[in-house]
Backbone bond lengths (Angstrom), bond angles and torsions (degrees), N, CA, C in turn:
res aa  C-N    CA-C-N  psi(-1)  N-CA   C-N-CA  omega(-1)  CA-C   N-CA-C  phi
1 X - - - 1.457 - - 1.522 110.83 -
2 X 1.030 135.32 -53.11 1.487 144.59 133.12 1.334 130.98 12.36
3 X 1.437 106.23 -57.20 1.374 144.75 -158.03 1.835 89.42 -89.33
4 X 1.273 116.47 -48.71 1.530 128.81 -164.67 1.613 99.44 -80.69
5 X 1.635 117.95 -48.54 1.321 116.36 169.98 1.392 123.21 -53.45
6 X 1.472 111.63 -38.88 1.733 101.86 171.98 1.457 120.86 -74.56
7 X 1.677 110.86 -19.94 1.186 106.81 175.73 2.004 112.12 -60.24
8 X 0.908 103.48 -48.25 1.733 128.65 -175.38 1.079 77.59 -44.90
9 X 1.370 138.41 -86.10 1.810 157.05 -107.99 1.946 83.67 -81.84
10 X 1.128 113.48 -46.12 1.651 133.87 -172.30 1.208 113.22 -63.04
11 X 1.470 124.27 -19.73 1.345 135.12 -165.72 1.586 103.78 -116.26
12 X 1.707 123.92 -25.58 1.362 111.78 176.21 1.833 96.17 -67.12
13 X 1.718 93.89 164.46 1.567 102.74 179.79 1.631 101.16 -141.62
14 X 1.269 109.84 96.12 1.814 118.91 165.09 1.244 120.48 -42.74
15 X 1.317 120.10 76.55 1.736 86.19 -177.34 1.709 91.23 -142.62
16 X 1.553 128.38 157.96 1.744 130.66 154.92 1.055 107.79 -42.46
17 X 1.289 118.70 -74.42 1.895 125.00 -156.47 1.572 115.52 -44.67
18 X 1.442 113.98 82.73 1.887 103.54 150.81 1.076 116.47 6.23
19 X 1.079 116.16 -92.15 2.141 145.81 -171.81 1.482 93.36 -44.68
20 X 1.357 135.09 -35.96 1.379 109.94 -167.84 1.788 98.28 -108.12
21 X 1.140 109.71 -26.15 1.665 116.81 163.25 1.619 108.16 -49.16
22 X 0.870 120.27 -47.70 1.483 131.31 -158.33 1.731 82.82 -105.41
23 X 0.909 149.99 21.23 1.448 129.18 153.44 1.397 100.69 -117.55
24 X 1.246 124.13 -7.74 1.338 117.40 -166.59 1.664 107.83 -89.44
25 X 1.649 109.20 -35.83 1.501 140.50 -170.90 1.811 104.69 -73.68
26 X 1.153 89.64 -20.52 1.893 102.79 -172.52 1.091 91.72 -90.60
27 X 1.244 129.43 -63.40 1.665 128.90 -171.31 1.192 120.27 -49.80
28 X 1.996 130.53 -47.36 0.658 157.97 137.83 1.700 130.57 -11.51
29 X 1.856 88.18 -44.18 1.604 108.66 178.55 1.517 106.04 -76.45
30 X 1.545 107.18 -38.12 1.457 94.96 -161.84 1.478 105.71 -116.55
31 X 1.033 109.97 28.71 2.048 121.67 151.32 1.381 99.77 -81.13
32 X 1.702 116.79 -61.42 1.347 112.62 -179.29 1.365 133.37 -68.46
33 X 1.504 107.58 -9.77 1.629 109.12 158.26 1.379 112.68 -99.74
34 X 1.208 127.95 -4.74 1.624 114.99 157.07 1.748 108.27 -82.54
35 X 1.326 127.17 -24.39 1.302 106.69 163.83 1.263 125.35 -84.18
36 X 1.475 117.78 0.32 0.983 109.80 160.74 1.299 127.40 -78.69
37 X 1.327 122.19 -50.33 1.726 114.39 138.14 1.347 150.99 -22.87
38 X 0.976 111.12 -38.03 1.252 121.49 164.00 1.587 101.52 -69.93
39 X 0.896 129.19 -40.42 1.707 123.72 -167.72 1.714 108.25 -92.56
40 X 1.388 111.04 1.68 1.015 118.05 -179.44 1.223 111.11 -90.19
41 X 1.556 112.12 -36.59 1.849 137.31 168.15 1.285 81.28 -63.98
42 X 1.329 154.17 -65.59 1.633 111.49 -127.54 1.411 95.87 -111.40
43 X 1.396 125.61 17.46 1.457 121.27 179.52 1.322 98.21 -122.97
């Protein structure tokens, strides 16, 4: 569980800039909806 929290902790991004907030959250979005796909294929 640990192991999963630093991953999380690794994935927030501190930063001012909108544009790079919002590019980071997009990228983010659609890793986790391609793994969600993918697990959707193999189940």
């Amino acid at each position: 569980m640990t192991e999963l929290v630093r991953v999380l902790r690794g994935l927030r991004r501190a930063t001012d800039d909108p544009r790079d907030a919002f590019a980071h959250r997009l990228r983010v979005g659609l890793a986790i909806a391609a793994l969600i796909l993918f697990l959707s294929f193999l189940g």
